[in-house]
C-alpha positions, 0 to 999 in steps of 0.5 A, spaced: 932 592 891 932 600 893 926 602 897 924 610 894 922 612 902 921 618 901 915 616 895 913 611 902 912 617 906 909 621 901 903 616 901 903 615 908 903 622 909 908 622 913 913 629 914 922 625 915 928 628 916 934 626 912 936 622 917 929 618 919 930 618 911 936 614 911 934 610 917 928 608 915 932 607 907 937 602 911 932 598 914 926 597 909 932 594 904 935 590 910 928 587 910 927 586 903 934 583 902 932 578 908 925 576 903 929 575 898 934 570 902 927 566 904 925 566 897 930 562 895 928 556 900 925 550 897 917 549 900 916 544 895 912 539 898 911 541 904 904 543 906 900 550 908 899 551 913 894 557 917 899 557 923 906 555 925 903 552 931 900 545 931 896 546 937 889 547 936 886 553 939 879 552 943 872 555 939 867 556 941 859 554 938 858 559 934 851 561 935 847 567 934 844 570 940 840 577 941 844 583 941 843 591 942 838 594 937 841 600 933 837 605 938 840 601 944 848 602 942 846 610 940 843 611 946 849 614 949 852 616 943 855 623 944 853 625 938 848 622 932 845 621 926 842 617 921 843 612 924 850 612 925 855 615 930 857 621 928 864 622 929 869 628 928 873 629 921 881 627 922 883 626 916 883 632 910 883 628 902 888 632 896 
C-alpha cells in the first residue's frame, strides 16, 4: 500500500520539500505495513476492551453544580459578541 503524501499534505495545507516528501512517504508506508501485520492477528474470542490496562481508574460523582453565567465567562473577554468570544480569523477556505 502506497501513501500519495503529496495529496496528504495538499489537505492538511502543508508546503514539503521533496526530501520531507520522501520522508514522510517512507514512514506513512512503514506504519501502514505494520497495520497490515496487526491485521493478520487472530482476536477471535478474545474480548473488547476500553483500555489496555485493567486497573480502573477513580471517578468521581457526577453531580451537577452552579457555574459561571454567560455574562460572568465574557466579562473579562478582550473581545465579544453576541454572546460569544470573538476571536480573530486564522484560518482562509478556498
Amino acid at each position: 500500500m502506497n501513501v500519495n503524501v503529496r495529496e496528504i499534505a495538499a489537505l492538511a495545507n502543508l508546503d514539503l520539500s521533496a526530501e520531507e516528501a520522501a520522508t514522510l512517504e517512507r514512514d506513512l508506508n512503514n506504519v501502514l505495513a505494520y497495520v497490515a501485520q496487526l491485521e493478520q492477528i487472530d482476536t477471535e474470542g478474545v474480548p473488547p476492551m476500553a483500555h489496555a490496562l485493567l486497573a480502573h481508574a477513580p471517578l468521581r460523582e457526577d453531580i451537577v453544580e452552579p457555574w459561571f453565567s454567560a455574562a460572568e465567562a465574557l466579562s473579562n473577554a478582550p473581545a465579544q459578541g453576541g454572546g460569544m468570544f470573538e476571536v480573530p480569523k486564522i484560518l482562509e477556505r478556498g
